[in-house]
Each structure stands twice: as C-alpha cells, then as structure tokens.
N, C-alpha and C positions, 0 to 999 in steps of 0.2 A: 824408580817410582813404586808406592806401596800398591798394591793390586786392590784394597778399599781403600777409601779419604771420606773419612764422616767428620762433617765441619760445622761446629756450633747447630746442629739440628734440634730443631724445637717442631713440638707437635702435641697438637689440644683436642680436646673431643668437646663438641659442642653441645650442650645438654640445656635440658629446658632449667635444670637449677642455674648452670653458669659454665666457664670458659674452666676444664680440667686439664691442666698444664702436665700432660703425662709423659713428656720428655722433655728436657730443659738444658738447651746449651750443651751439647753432648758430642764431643769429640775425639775418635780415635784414630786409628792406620791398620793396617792386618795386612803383613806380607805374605808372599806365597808360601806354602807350605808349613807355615804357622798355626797353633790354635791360642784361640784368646777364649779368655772367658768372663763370661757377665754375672754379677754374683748379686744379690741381694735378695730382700723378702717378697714375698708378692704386693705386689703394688708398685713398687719399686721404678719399674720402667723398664726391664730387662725385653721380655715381648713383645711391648711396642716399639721400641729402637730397633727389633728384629721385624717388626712389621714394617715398619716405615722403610729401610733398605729394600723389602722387596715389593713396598704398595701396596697390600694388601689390607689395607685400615678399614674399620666399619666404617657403616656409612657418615657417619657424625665424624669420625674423624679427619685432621688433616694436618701434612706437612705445613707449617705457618713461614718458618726458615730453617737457614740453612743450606747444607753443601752433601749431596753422596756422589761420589766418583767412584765409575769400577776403571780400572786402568785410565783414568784420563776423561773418560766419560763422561760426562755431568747424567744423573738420575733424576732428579727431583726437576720437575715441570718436562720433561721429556715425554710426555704422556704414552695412552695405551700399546700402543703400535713398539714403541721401543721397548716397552717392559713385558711383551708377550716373550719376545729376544732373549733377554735376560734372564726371565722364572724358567728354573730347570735348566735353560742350556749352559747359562753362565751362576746363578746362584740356583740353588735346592735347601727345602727346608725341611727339615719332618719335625712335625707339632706333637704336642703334649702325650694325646691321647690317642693312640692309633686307632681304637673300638671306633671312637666316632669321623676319626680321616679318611676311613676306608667304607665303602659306601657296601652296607651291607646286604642289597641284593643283586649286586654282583661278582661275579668269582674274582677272584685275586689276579689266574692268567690276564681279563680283561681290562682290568683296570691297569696292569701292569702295562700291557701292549699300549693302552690308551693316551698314556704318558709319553711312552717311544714314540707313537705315531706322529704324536700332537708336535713333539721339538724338536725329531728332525724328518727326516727324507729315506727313515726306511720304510717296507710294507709291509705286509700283512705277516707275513710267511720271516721277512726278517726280524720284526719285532717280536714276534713269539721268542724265536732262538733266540733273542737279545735278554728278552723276560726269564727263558729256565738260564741261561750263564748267571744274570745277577740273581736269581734265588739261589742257585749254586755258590755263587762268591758269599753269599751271606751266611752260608755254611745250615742250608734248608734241605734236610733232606730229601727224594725224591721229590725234585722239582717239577716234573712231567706231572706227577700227580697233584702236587699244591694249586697248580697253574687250574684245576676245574675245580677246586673248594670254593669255600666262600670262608668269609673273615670270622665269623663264629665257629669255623671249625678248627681253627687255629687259637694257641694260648697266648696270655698276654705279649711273651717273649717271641713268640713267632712270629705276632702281627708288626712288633715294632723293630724287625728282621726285614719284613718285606714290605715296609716304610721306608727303612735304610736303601733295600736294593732300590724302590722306585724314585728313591731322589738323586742315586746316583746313577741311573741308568744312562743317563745323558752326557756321564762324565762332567760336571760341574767345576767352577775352580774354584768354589765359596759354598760350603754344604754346613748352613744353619741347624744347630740343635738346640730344639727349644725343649729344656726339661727329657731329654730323652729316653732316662728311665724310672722316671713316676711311674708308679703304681705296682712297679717292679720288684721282686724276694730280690733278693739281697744277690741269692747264688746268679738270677738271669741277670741282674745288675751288672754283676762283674763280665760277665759273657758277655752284653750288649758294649760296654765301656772297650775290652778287647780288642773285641770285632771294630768298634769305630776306630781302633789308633792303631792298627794292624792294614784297614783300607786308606786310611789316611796315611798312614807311608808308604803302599803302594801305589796308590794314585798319585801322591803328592800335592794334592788339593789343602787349602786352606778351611779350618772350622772355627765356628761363632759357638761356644758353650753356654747356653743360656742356663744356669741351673743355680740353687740354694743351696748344693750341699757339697761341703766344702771338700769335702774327699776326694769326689769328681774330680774340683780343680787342683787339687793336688796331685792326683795319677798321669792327669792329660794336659793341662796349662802349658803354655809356657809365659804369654801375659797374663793379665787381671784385670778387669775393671770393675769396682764397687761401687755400686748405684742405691741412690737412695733419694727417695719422694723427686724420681724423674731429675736425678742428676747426680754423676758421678763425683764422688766423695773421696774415694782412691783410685790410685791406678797404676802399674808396675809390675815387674817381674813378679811370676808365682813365688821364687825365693825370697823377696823383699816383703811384698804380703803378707806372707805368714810369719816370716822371722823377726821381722821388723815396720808390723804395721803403726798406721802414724794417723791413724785417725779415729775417734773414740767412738764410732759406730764399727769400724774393722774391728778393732778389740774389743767390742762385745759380740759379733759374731763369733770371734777365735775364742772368747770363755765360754761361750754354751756349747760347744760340741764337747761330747762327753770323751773321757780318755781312760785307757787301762790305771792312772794315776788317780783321777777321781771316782771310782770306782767307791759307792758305798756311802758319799760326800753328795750331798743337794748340787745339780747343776745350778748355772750363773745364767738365767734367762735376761733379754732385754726388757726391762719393763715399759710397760705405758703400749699404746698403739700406734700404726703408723699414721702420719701427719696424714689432715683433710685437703687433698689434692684442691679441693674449689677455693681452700681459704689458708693459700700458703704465707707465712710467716717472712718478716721482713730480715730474720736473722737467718740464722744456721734453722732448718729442717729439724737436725735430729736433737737442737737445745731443748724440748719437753726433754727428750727420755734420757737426756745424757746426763752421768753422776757428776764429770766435772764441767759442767757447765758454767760459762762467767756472765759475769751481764753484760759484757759485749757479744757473747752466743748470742741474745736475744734481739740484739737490737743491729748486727752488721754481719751480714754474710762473710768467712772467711773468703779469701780467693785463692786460686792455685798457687801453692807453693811446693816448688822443686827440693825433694830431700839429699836427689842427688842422678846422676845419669838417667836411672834405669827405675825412680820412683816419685811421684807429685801425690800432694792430698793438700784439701782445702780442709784446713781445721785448727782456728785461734793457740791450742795446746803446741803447737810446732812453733809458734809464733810468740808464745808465751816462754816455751823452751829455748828458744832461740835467745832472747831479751837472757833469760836466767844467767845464759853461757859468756853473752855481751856478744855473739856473733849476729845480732841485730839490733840495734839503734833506733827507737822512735823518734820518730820528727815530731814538730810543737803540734801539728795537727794531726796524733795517733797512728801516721804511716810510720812506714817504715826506712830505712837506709838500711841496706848490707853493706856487713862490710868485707 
C-alpha cells in the first residue's frame, strides 16, 4: 500500500468574480521513503495540492472532490479533530518564506518547543532537549545559544534550517517542501538541498518537492509531476522527464533553462501568460502559448496517455505521433484504437 493516495482531487476558491478551479483532477501515490516532486510555474497548482493534503486552505477555499488517504486513511471530510493528528505528527510542511513562518517576537527555542509540546506528550524540560538535538541535526551551531535568539537575528539560510528542524521534530513520514530555497544564494541553496536528502535518508521519511527549478528536481527527485493551470500534464520518472519529455509545456520548461552549451545564445522563454484560472478553456490549457499547437489543442482536452511503465502525459502530439508511426488508429469518431 502506497503511504499517500491522492485521487482525482479537485479544489476551488470561491471569489466574488467566480469559482477559480485551482486544482483539477489530480492524482498521484508516494511511497515510503520516496521523493516526488511538483514542478510548474506559479499558479500552476503545485501549493494548493500541497495545502489541500494538509487542509490548511484559506478561507474561500475548498476541497469540492476527490480522495487523500495516508496509509489507508481517508483525509478529506475527516474533519478538525483528525487533522490536528496528522499536521506535524504524521505530515510536516515548511513554506516558502521562513522570515514570515516564524513569528518574529518570539525566540526560536519557543516556538520550537511549542511545536514539540503541541504533537506529542513530552514537557517542558523534554522538549527543549528535543529543540537543541534538531538544531543540532540541522547542523546550527551553538544550539543552547540560537534556542534565546529570535528569527531576525538569524540569516536567510538559518531560518530555513530551523524551519526544517521544526517540521521534523515530530519525526513525520510525509515532510512537504514547498519552494524551500527561495530567496536563497545559490552557495546556502546547495547546503539546504544537502542537508534535506542527507535527513531524508536518515530518517527515511517520504518528501513532496514543491518547486520551479528544475535542478532541484534533478539532484533530489526520484518522480515528477508537471502541473499546469491546476492539472498535471506530465508525470514520471525524473529520468524520463528530462530525457524524454512528451508534453509541449515539459519541453518548454526544459529549453529555458540556461546550459554551459547556450552560453552567449538568447534563452528559449515560454511565451504568452498563464491561463485565466476563472475562464478555463475547453481544450488543452497550454494551446495559447504552445508553438505546436492544432485545432484540436483548442477545442478537446487531450487525456492521459501511457508512454510507457514509468511515464503518462496528456498531450494530442503523442497522439499525433502515435497515428505518424501507425501504432494508433482512429476510429470514424477521432478516438482512438491501439493497437
């Protein structure tokens, strides 16, 4: 049994313009000791599908359908009482920004123990000690001393250090990172990326990689899910992704990252914007901005098609490919026959 089951979840935010469909039929699995990661642009749907797992939506928002199971569990309508259970003891998440996660008039020890106290059954005196080991584990020096600072006196790289320790204090099996080194120099970048896949194999805990940049999922992945206008578009091994992606919004994320080889050559940006979540399109999402787009992009959503074990992507050029090779047959009414 996979240790998450996300099953067709959909979830809207409700606004005085209209119903914003900001995840849409979105299904994956995440075994133990696994990382997956969630890729696309902002807007995308990557932190909402990360909110909805742990319910924590604004207030306009809401799960409308769908399925989240941890081990077996059903999540969704399970209400308060269950999902206090769950935040921190069984999933952890550390968001964006740690300057504003961390509540800046009070010290770090504090808020640390506050976390310990809250999920399980140690006290006072044990959750301090609990507080200096994971600033210790996060590799924070003089922990005795960080524990009476406060989060200003700590640099970007510190605070999203003992973000990490306070989500894993709990020992979690499911520890969400959502963009976890935004705003990050490159050098603490590589630190903080380390330090998560160095605790992630000592604990053995499973991670949700919420991020845009594709390097990340390159160093740490080992699946992929590509999201776009609140629904996944690819999905598969990190090896298949990159080496053989199959949907023409993947291949134009994989040309705008810059390479030692383009070097000196105009990068290959996506043009146009992303799609008006209030007034989605009856086709394909990414047919504005896509170069090969047909006029069936416009007018018929592709649907999930299998490229092969370990990759799917919903996108007419597979299917157009497919027809080229004769390894798919249209029927009189534009479906398809495999054969």
């Amino acid at each position: 049994m996979a240790l998450l089951e996300v099953k067709n979840l959909q979830t809207s935010f409700f606004t005085d313009a209209g119903e914003v469909k900001a995840v849409n039929d979105v299904s994956f699995t995440l075994d133990r000791g696994k990382v997956l990661g969630i890729v696309g642009e902002s807007g995308s749907g990557k932190s909402v599908t990360a909110y909805s797992i742990m319910q924590i939506l604004a207030g306009t928002g809401k799960i409308i359908g769908g399925s989240v199971k941890l081990d077996g569990q059903e999540l969704v309508g399970a209400g308060e009482k269950v999902m206090k259970t769950v935040r921190g003891n069984r999933i952890s998440i550390i968001f964006q920004d740690p300057m504003t996660s961390l509540n800046p008039t009070y010290t770090i020890g504090r808020q640390l123990m506050e976390a310990i106290m809250l999920h399980t059954d140690r006290n006072k005196k044990q959750a301090y000690d609990r507080a200096v080991e994971m600033l210790r584990l996060v590799n924070i020096n003089e922990p005795e001393k960080r524990m009476k600072q406060y989060p200003f006196e700590h640099s970007g790289g510190m605070r999203q250090r003992v973000m990490i320790a306070m989500a894993l204090a709990c020992e979690p099996d499911i520890l969400i990172a959502d963009e976890p080194t935004t705003a990050l120099d490159v050098t603490i970048q590589a630190q903080i990326l380390e330090l998560m896949g160095s605790l992630q194999r000592e604990l053995g805990m499973a991670i949700i990689m919420i991020t845009h940049d594709l390097g990340v999922v390159a160093q740490m992945c080992d699946e992929v899910i590509v999201m776009y206008a609140g629904s996944i578009c690819e999905q598969g091994t990190a090896d298949e992704i990159f080496y053989n992606p199959k949907h023409e919004y993947t291949k134009g994320l994989m040309r705008s990252i810059p390479t030692a080889d383009t070097a000196g050559s105009k990068l290959h940006p996506i043009t146009g914007t992303p799609i008006d979540l209030l007034n989605m399109p009856k086709g394909c999402p990414f047919a504005p901005r896509c170069d090969n787009a047909m006029k069936i992009c416009i007018n018929h959503r592709a649907e999930r098609m299998q490229i092969n074990d370990d990759h799917a992507a919903a996108c007419w050029m597979n299917v157009k490919e497919g027809v080229e090779k004769g390894e798919i047959v249209l029927d009189e009414e534009g479906g398809d026959d495999r054969e």
